[in-house]
C-alpha positions as CSV (number, residue, x, y, z in Angstrom):
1,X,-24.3,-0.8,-26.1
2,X,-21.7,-3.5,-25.4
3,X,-22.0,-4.7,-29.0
4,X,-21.5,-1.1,-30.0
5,X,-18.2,-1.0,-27.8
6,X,-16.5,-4.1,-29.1
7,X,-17.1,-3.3,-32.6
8,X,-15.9,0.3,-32.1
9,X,-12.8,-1.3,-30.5
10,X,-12.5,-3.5,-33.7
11,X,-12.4,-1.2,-35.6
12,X,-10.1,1.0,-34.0
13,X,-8.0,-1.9,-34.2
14,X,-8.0,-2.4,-37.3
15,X,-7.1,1.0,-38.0
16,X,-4.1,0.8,-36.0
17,X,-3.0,-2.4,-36.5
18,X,-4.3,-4.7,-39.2
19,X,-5.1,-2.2,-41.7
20,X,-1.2,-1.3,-42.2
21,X,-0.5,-4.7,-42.8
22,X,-2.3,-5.3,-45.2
23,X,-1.8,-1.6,-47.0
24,X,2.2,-3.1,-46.8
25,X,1.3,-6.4,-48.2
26,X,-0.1,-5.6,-51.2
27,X,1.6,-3.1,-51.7
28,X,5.0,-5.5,-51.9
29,X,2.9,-7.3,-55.2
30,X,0.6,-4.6,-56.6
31,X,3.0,-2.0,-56.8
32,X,5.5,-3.7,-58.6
33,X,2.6,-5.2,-60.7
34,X,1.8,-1.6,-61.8
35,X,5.8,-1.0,-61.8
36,X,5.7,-3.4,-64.6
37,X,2.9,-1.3,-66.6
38,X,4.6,2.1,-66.0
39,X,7.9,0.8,-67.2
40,X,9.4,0.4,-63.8
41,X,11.7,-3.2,-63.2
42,X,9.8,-6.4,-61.7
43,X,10.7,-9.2,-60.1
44,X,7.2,-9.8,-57.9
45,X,4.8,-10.2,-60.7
46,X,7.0,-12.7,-62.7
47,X,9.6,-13.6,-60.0
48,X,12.5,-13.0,-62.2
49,X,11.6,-15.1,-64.9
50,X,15.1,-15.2,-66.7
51,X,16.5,-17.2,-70.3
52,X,18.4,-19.9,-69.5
53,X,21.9,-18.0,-69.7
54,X,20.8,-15.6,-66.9
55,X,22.6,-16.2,-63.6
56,X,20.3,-16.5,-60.6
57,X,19.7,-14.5,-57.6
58,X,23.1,-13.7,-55.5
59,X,21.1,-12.9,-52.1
60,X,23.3,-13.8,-49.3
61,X,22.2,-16.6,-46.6
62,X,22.5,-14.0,-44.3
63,X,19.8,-11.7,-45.7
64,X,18.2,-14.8,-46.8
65,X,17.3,-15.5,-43.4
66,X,16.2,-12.0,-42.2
67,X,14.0,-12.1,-45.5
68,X,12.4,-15.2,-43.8
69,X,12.3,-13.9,-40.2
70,X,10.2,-10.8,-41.5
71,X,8.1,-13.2,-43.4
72,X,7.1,-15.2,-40.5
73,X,6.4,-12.3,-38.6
74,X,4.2,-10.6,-41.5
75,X,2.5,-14.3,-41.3
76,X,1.9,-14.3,-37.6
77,X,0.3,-10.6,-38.1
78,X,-2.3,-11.6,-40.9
79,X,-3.3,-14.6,-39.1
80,X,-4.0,-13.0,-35.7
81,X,-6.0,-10.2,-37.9
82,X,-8.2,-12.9,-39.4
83,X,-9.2,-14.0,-36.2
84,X,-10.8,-10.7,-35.6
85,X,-12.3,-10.7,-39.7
86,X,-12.0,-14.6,-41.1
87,X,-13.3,-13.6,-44.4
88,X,-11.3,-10.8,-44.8
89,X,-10.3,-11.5,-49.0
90,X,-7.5,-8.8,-48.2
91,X,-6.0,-10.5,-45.3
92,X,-6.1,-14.2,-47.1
93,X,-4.4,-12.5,-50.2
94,X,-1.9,-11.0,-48.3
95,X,-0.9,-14.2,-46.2
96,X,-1.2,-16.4,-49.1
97,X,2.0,-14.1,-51.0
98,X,3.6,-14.1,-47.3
99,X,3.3,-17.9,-47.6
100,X,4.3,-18.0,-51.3
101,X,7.5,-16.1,-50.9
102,X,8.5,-18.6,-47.6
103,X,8.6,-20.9,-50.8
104,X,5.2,-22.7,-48.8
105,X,3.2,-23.2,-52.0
106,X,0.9,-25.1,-50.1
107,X,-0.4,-22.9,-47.8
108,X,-0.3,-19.8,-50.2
109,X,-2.6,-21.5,-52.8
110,X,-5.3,-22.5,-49.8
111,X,-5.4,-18.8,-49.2
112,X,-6.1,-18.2,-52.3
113,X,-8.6,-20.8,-52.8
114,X,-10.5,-18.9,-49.6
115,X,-10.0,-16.0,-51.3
116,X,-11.7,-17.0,-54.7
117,X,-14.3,-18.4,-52.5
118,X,-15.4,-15.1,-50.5
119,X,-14.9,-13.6,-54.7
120,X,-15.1,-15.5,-57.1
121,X,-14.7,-12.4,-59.4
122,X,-11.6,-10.8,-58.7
123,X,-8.7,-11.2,-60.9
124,X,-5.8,-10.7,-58.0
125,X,-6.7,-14.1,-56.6
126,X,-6.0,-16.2,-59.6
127,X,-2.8,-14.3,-61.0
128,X,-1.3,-14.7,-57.5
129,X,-3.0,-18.5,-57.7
130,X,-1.3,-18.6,-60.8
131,X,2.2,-17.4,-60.2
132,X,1.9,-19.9,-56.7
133,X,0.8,-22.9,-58.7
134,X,3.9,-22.0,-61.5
135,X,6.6,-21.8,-58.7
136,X,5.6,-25.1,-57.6
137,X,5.9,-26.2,-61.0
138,X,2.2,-26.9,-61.7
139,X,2.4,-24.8,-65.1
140,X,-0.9,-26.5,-66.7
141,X,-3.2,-25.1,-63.3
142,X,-1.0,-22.1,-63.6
143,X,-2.3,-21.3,-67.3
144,X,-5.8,-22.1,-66.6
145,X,-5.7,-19.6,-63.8
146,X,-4.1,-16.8,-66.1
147,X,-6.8,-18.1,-69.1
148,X,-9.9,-17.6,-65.9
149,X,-8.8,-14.0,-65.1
150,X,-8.3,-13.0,-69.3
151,X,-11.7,-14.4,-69.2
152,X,-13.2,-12.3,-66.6
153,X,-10.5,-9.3,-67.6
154,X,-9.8,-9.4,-71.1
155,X,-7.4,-6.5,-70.9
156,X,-5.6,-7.4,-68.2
157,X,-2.0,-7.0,-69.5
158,X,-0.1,-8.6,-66.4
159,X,-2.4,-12.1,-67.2
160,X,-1.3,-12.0,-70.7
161,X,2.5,-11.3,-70.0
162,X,2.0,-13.8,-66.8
163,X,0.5,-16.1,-69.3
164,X,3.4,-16.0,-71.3
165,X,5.9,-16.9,-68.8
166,X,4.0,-20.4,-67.9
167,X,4.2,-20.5,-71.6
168,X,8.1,-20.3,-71.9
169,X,8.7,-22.5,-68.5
170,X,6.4,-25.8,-70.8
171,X,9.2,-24.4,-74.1
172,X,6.1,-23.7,-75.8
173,X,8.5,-20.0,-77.3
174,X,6.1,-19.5,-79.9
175,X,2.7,-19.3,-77.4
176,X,4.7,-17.5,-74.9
177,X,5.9,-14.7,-77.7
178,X,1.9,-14.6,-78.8
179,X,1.1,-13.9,-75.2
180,X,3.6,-11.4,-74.9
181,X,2.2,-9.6,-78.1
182,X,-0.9,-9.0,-76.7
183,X,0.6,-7.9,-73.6
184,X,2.5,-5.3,-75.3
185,X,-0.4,-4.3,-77.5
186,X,-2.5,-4.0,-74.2
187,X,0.3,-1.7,-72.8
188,X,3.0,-0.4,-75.2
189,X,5.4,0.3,-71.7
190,X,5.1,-3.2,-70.0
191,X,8.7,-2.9,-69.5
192,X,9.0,-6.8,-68.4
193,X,7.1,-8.6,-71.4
194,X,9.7,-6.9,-73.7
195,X,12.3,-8.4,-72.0
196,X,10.9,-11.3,-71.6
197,X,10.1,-11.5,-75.1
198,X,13.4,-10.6,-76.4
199,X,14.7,-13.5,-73.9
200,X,12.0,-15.6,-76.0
201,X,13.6,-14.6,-79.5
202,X,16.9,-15.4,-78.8
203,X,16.3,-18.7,-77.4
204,X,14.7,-18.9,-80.8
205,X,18.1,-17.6,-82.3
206,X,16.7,-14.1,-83.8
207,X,19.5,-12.4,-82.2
208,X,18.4,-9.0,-83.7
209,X,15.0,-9.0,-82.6
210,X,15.9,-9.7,-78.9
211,X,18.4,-6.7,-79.3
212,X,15.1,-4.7,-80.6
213,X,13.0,-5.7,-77.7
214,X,15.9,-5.0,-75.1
215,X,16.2,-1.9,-76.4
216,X,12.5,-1.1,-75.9
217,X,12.7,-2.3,-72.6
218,X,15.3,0.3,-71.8
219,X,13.5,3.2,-73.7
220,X,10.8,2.5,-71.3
221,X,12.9,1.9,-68.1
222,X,16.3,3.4,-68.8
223,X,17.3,2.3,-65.6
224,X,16.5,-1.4,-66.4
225,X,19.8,-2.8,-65.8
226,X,19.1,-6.3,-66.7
227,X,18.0,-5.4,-69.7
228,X,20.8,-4.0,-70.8
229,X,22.9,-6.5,-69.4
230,X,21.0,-9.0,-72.0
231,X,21.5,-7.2,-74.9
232,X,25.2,-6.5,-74.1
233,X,24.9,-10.4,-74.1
234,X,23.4,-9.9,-77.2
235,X,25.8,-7.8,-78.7
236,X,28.9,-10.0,-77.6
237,X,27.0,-12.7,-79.6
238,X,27.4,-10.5,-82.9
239,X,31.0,-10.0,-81.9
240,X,30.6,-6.8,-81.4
241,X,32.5,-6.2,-78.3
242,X,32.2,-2.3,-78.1
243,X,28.7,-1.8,-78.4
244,X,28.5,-5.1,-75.9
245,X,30.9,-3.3,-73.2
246,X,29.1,-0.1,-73.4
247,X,25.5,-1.9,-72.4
248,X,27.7,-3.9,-69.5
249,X,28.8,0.0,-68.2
250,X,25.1,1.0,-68.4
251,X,24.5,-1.8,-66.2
252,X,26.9,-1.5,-63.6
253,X,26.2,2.0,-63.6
254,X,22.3,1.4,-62.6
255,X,23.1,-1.1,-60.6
256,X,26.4,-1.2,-59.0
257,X,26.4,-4.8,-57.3
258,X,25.2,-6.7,-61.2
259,X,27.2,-9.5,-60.7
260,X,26.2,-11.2,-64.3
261,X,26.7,-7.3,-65.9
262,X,30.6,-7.3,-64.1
263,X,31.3,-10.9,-64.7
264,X,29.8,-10.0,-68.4
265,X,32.4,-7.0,-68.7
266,X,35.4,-9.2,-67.5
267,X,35.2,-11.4,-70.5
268,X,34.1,-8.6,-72.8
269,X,37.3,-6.5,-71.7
270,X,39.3,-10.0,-72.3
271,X,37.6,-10.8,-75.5
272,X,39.0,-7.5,-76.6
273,X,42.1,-8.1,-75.2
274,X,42.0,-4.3,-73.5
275,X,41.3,-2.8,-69.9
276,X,42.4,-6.5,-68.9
277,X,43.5,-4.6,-65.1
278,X,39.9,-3.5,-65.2
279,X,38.7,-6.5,-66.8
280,X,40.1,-8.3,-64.0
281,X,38.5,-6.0,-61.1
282,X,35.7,-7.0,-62.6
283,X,35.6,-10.5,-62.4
284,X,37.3,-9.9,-58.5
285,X,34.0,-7.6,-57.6
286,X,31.3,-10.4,-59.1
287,X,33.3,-13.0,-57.3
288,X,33.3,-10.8,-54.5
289,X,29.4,-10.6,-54.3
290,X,28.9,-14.0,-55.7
291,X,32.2,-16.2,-54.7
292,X,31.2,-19.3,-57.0
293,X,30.3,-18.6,-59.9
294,X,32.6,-20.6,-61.9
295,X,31.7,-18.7,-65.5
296,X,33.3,-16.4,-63.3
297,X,36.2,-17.8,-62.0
298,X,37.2,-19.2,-65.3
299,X,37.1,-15.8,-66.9
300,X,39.7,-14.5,-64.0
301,X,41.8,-17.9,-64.7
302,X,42.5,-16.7,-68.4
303,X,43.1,-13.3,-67.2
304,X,45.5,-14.3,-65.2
305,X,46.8,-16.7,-68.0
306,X,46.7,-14.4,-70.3
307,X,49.2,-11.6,-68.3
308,X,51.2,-14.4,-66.8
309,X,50.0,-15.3,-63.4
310,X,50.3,-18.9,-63.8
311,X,50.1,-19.6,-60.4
312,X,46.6,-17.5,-59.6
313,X,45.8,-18.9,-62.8
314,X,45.9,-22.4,-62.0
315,X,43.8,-21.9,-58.7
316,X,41.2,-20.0,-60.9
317,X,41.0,-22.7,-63.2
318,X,41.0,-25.4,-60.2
319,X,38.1,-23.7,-58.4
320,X,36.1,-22.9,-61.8
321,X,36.5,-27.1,-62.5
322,X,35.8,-27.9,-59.0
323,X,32.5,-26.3,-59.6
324,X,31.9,-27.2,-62.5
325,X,33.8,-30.1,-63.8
326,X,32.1,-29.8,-67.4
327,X,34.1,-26.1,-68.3
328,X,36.4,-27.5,-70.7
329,X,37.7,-24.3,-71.2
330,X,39.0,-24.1,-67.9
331,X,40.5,-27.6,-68.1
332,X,42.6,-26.9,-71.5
333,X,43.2,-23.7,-70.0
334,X,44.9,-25.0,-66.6
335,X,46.8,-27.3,-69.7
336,X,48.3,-23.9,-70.5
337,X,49.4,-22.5,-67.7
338,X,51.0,-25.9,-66.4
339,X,53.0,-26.1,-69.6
340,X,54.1,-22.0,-69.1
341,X,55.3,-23.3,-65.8
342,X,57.5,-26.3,-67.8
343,X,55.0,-29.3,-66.1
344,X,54.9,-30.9,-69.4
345,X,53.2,-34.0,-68.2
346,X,50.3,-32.0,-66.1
347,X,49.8,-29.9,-69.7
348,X,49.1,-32.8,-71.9
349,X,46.9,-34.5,-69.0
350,X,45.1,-31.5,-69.1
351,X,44.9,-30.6,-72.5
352,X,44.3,-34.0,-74.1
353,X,40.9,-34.4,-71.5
354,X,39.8,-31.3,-72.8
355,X,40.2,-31.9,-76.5
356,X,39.1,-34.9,-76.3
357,X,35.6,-33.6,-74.9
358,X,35.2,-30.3,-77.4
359,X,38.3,-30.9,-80.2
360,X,37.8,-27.4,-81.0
361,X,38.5,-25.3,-77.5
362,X,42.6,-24.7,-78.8
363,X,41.1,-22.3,-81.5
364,X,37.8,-20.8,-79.7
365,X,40.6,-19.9,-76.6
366,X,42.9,-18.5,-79.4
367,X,40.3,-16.2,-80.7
368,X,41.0,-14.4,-77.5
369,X,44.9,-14.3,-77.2
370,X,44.6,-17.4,-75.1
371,X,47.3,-20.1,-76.3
């Protein structure tokens, strides 16, 4: 009868507490996982796998450290569940992405390993093994992970496109574009292995296929606002600007707080040499969200330069190289503005560095009304 009791009470705590936490848990990975199938943006399967242009994550230190807090607590929570259920696979799976997303590899992939051990058959282990062992930068026991569960699961569309990213992070393209195939061909609406495969064709320089696969990420997910982002990127790379600033409005529009999609509009509005007041709100709202981002701050600098704020150009410019002392463009560019304001001297300093690094940044700036 006691025994009877205490399992009843178990149970009833379970229901009331643990069983919640776990539901939340994996529902934070799996249902952006399926997301991913049904067209949906992810960042939780692949963790933002970007190209190398793409700007990274603008979260705040401030939400940073709630993000934390909460994770501790969800830790704390899983842990005193497995005391009442130690071979719980759910609450190990759940602990281990709580651990993983602390950035505590470590402790994530001996979850996991518990987890394979009570199952050695189920696939969510070793993609979340996987994705662990890649963030950590282990990309070899990463791939063998994602090869296990295509093994077991030879439809599994997520190991394929998961596949592909460990792929692109060893710059083996061609492997991770193969993987990404069979992903698609798996799933013809995994939204996030177009993308990542467009990313994969431009860093290969087949400019129009990424702009194919961009746009077949946003027929699936019209509100993908990264993707459209990239092929605005795209399309600026083409030089054609109008068709670039329309996919940089589609952006913002989805997603109001883009910083790369405003900062991207900035210089496509300058590049055109129209809208520069808008262009310039632009470039004040990303740098707003995202304060140093020199890209950024040198796009504002030739703004500025360009409708004769020498002054605020100069402190752009200043800040931008401060940064980043390697933006040339921002160095010949401060050369500019110093010689509008008659400091002959500080001009050629600046603009004999610059030429002297990239001899042809006087013409690339003069493509864009900049001299």
């Amino acid at each position: 009868m006691r025994f009877r009791l205490s399992l009843v009470r178990s149970l009833m705590w379970f229901a009331i507490v643990a069983a919640p936490l776990v539901s939340r848990a994996l529902a934070d990975d799996a249902a952006v996982c399926d997301n991913a199938a049904s067209g949906q943006q992810i960042g939780a399967c692949t963790h933002g796998a970007q190209a190398p242009e793409a700007a990274t994550s603008n979260l705040s230190s401030s939400s940073a450290s709630k993000r934390d807090g909460v994770g501790d607590r969800t830790i704390t929570d899983f842990t005193e569940s497995a005391r009442f259920d130690p071979k719980n696979f759910g609450f190990l799976l759940s602990r281990g992405t709580a651990y993983r997303k602390k950035g505590d590899f470590n402790s994530a992939i001996a979850d996991y390993n518990l987890a394979i051990a009570l199952d050695p058959s189920n696939t969510d282990a070793y993609i979340a093994r996987g994705i662990a062992y890649r963030e950590q930068g282990d990309l070899n026991r990463a791939i063998a992970d994602y090869k296990l569960v295509i093994i077991l699961d030879p439809a599994n569309a997520l190991a394929f496109n998961t596949l592909g990213l460990a792929y692109r992070h060893k710059g083996d393209i061609d492997q991770a574009i193969a993987d990404y195939d069979q992903a698609i061909a798996l799933n013809p609406k995994y939204v996030e292995s177009y993308y990542e495969r467009g990313s994969c064709y431009f860093e290969k320089g087949d400019i129009d296929r990424a702009i194919a696969d961009y746009t077949e990420a946003v027929k699936v997910n019209p509100n993908f606002a990264d993707a459209y982002n990239k092929r605005g990127l795209r399309y600026s790379d083409k030089g054609d600007v109008d068709r670039a600033i329309a996919d940089f409005d589609h952006a913002v529009m989805v997603d109001q707080k883009n910083v790369d999609a405003l900062s991207n509009r900035c210089w496509a509005r300058l590049a055109a040499g129209r809208e520069l007041q808008e262009a310039l709100s632009d470039c004040n709202e990303s740098l707003r969200i995202r304060p140093n981002d020199a890209d950024t701050l040198n796009n504002r600098g030739l703004l500025y330069l360009r409708t004769g704020k020498f002054d605020d150009a100069i402190a752009s410019f200043d800040a931008a190289i401060k940064i980043d002392p390697r933006l040339i463009s921002s160095v010949y560019a401060r050369g500019l503005a110093k010689l509008k304001k008659g400091d002959a001297t500080g001009a050629d300093s600046d603009m004999m560095a610059a030429t002297g690094i990239d001899p042809g940044v006087a013409q690339e700036l003069a493509r864009y009304g900049i001299k």
